[in-house]
C-alpha positions in Angstrom: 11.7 32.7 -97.4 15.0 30.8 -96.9 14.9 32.2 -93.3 11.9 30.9 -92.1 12.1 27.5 -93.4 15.3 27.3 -91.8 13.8 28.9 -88.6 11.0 26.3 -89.2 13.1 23.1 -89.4 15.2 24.0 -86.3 11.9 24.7 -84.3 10.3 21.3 -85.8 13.5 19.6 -84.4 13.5 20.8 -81.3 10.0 19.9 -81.4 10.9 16.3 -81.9 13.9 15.7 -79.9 12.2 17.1 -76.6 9.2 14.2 -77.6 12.0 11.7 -77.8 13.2 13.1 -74.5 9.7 13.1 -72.8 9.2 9.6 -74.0 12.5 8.2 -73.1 12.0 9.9 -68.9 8.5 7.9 -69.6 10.0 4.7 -70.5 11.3 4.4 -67.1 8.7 3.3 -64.6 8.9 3.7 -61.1 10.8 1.1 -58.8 8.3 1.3 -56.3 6.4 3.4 -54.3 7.5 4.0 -50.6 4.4 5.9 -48.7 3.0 6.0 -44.7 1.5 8.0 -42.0 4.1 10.5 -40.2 3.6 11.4 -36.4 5.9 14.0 -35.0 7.4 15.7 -38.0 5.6 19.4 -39.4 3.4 19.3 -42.8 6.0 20.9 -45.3 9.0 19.2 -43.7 11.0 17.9 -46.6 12.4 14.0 -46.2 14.9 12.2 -48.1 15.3 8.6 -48.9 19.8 8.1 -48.8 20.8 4.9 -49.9 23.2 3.1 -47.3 24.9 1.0 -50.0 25.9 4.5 -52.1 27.7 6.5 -49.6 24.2 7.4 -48.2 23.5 9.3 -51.1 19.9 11.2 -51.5 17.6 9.1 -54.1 14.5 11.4 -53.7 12.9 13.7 -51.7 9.4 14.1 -50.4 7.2 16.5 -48.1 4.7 15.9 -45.4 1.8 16.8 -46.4 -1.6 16.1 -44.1 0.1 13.9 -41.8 1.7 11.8 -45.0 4.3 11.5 -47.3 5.1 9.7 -50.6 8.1 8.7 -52.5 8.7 7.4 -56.7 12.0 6.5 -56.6 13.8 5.5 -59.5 16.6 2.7 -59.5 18.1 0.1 -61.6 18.3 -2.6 -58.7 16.9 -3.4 -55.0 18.9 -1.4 -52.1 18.9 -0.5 -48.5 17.7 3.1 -47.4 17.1 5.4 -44.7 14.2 7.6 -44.5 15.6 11.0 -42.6 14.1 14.6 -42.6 16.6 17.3 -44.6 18.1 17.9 -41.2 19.2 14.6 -40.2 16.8 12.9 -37.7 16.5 9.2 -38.6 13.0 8.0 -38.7 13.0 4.3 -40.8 15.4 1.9 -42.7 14.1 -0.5 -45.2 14.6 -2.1 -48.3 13.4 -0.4 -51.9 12.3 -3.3 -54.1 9.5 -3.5 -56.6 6.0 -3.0 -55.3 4.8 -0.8 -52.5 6.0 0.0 -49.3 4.2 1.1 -46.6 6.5 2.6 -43.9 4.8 4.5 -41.1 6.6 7.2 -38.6 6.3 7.5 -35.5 8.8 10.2 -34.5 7.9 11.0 -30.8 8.6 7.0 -30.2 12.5 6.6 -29.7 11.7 3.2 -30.6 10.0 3.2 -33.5 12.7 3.8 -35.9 13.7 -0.1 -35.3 10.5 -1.1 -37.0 11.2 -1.1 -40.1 8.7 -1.3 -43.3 6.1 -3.4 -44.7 4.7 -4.4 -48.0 7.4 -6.1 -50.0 8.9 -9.5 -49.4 12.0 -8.5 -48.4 10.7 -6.5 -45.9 8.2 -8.3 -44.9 10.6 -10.9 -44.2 12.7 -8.9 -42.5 9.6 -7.2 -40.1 8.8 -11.3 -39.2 12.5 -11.8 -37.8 12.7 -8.8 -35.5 9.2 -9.2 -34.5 10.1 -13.3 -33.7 13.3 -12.1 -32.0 11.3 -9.1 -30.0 9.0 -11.8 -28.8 11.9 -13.8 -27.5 11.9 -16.4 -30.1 15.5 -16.5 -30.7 15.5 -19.5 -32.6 13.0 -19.1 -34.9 14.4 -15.4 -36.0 17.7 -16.9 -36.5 16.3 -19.8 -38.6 14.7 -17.3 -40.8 17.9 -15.3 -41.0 20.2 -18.1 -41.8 17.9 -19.2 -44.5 18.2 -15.5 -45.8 22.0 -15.8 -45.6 22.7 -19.0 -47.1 20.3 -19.1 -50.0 21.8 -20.3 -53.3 21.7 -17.1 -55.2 21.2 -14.1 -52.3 19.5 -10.9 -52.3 18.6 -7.5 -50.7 18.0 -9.1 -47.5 21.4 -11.1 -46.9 23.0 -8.6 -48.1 21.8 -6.3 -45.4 23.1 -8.4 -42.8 26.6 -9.4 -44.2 27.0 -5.8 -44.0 27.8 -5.8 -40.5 25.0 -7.0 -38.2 26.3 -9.8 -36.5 27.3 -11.6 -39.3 31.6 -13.0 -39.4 32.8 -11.3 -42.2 33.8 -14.9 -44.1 30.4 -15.3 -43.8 29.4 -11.9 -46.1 32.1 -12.3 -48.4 30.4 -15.8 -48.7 27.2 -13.8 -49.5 28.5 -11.2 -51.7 30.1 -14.4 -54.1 26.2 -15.9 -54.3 24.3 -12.4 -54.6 21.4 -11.8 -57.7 23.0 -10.3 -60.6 21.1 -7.5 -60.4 23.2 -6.6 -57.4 26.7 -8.4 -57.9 26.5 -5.4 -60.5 26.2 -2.4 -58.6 29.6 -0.4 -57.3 29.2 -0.5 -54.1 30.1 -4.5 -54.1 33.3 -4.3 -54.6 33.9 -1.7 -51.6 32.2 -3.8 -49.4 34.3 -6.6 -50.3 36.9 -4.7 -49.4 36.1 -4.0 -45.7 34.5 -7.3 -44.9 38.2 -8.4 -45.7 39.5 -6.0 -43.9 37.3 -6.7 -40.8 38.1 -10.4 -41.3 41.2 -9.5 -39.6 40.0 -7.9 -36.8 37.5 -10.3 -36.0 37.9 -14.3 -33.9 39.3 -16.5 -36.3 38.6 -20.2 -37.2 39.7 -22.0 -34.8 43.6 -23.1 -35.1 44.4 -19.7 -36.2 43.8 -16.0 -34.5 43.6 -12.8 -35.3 45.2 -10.0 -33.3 44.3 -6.4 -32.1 45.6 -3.3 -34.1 47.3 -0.7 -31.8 45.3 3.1 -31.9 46.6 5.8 -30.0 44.5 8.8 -28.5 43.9 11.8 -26.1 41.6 11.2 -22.9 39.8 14.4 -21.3 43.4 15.7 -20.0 45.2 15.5 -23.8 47.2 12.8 -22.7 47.9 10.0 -25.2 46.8 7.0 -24.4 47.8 3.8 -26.4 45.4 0.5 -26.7 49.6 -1.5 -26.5 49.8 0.1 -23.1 46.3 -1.1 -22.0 46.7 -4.3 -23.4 50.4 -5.2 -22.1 49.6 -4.4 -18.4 49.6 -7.2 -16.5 46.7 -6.5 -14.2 44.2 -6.5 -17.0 43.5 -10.2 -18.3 41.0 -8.9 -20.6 40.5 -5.5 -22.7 37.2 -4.7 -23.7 37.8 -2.4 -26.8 34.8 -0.3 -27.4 33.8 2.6 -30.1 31.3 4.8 -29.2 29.6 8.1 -29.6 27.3 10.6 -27.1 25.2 10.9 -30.2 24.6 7.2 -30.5 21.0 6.0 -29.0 22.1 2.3 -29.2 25.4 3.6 -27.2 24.0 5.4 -24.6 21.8 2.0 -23.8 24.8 0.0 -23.7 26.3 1.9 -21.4 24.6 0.7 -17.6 25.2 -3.0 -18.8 29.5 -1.4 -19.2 29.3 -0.2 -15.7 27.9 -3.1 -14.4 30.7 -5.0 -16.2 33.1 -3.0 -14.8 32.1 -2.6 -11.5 32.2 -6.5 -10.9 34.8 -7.3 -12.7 37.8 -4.8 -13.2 39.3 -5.2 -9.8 39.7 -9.2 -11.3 41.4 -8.2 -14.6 38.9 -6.5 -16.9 40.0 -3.0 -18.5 37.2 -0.7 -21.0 39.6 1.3 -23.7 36.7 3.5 -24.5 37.3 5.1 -28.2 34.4 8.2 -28.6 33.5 9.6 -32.4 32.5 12.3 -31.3 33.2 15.3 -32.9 31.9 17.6 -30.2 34.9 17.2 -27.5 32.6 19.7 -24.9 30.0 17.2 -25.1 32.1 13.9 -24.7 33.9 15.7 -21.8 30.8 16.4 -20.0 29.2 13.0 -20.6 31.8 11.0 -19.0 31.5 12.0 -15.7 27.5 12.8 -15.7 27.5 8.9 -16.9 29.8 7.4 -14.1 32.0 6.0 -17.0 35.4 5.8 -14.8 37.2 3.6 -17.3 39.5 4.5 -19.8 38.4 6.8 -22.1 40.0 8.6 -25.2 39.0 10.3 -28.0 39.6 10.2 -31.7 40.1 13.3 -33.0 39.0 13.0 -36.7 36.6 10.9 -36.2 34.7 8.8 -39.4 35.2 6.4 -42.3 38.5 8.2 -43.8 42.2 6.8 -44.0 44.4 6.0 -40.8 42.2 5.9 -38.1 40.4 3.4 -35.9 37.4 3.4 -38.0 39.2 2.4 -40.9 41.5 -0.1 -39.2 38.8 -1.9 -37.3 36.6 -1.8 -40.4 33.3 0.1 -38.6 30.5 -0.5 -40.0 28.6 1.4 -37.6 28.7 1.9 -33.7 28.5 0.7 -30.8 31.2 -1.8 -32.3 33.0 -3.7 -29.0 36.1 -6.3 -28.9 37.2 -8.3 -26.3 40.6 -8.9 -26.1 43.3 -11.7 -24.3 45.6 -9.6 -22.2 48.4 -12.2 -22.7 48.0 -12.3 -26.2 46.7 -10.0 -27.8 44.5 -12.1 -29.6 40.6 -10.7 -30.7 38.5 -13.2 -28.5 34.9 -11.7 -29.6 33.4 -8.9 -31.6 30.5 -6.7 -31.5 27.8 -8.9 -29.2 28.2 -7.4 -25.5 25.9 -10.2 -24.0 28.2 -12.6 -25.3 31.0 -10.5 -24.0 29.1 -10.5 -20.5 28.5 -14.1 -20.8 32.6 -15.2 -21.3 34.2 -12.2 -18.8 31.9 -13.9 -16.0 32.5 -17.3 -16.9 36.9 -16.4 -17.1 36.7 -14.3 -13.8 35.1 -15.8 -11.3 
């Protein structure tokens, strides 16, 4: 008798701690739901949602199923996230916030992936500024933007672009001191803080001050070292046009006729590419050079990615193509990441 009420009591509370555990996975709701159409990718392919404020780290998975997928993510606070199939292609970036998001894929369009999502404010704030700036009106995108960015108290939105996209890096620590509590709280801050002051350095300064290239040192297609000092300090190039790369990279490849064109016009009157690749595949990059008609200098790194010592830590990458322009008397960072603007100065200084 003692037995079985003993084996009765241990059964009753197992019985009611896995109710307290059912009820407490039941007491959080879902964020949001994140659902579309899907062109291009196989019913049964699985998808993941990475978050690109957590080290890209996989928040849920989903599968195509009749042309469709759907996602119930659970967080504690807005983010930004990529929408890629288990084996890497990209198809969508977009914000998870409360409500629901309607993101559809078209994967045979190369150009679709820039579309973003719908559905929520955030991002449907953020669909109205690239489909103002797609229609060529500049000002009224950047008007929206700004007002994103220099909000009292900031959110998902101008936090996404003082993460890199075009925005000085005063300007996103200025963001990350004004963001919603809800995400002033979350880990990642503090590593972003970290690189936007980091990148501070490597960006044009206010003006009175400057701020000055870091030397990087690496093997062209022959092994030979190359130094950015050596490019910089030779007295025939007036300008150096410091540019990271990849083969892999779509937005890359597109830059690359409006580089030759650069080049051609102007290198014989001072301007010099230091071209640094990421790739990892050194067959590839060798290959792509020549099929490409990039004659410039170009070297690769050879551990390429976010990690200690390297070019991508010391210039702060948030992504690429990143491209400097530098003064060939003095070393001094002239302008960062915007090649029209780049374009725009090289033609006006060497006429």
């Amino acid at each position: 008798m003692f037995e079985f009420k003993e084996m009765r009591n241990r059964l009753l509370f197992a019985a009611v701690s896995l109710l307290i555990l059912l009820g407490a996975c039941q007491s959080q709701p879902e964020y949001c739901t994140v659902k579309g159409s899907i062109k291009g990718v196989k019913d049964g392919k699985e998808l993941q949602l990475t978050d690109a404020f957590d080290h890209y780290k996989v928040i849920e998975t989903a599968r195509v199923k009749d042309g469709v997928f759907e996602f119930h993510p659970h967080i504690s606070a807005p983010t930004h996230v990529y929408l890629f199939t288990k084996d890497g292609m990209q198809l969508k970036d977009f914000f998870l916030e409360p409500g629901t998001i309607i993101a559809n894929v078209d994967a045979t369009d190369e150009e679709d992936y820039a579309t973003h999502a719908t559905g929520t404010p955030s991002n449907d704030l953020l669909f109205k500024i690239h489909e103002l700036y797609n229609r060529g009106e500049t000002d009224a995108s950047n008007a929206l933007r700004d007002e994103a960015l220099n909000a009292d108290e900031t959110g998902i939105l101008a936090l996404y672009y003082s993460d890199g996209r075009g925005t000085p890096a005063a300007q996103g620590l200025s963001v990350l001191d004004r963001l919603s509590p809800d995400l002033a709280a979350k880990p990642y801050i503090a590593e972003l803080r970290e690189e936007l002051t980091r990148r501070a350095k490597t960006e044009p300064a206010p003006e009175g001050s400057a701020n000055y290239y870091i030397d990087v040192e690496f093997p062209d297609v022959d092994g030979n070292m190359i130094s950015l000092s050596s490019v910089v300090n030779n007295p025939a190039n007036r300008y150096v046009l410091l540019d990271f790369w990849a083969t892999w990279c779509g937005p890359c490849r597109e830059s690359i006729p409006v580089l030759k064109a650069l080049y051609d016009k102007y290198h014989g009157k001072g301007l010099e590419i230091y071209s640094v690749s990421e790739d990892e595949n050194e067959k590839n990059w060798k290959s792509f050079l020549p099929e490409n008609g990039m004659t410039w200098i170009n070297v690769r790194e050879v551990n390429p990615g976010r990690k200690d010592d390297n070019a991508w830590s010391e210039y702060a990458l948030h992504g690429i193509p990143t491209m400097l322009l530098i003064d060939g008397e003095t070393g001094e960072i002239l302008l960062r990441d915007n090649l029209k603007n780049i374009d725009t100065f090289v033609s006006s200084q060497l006429q």
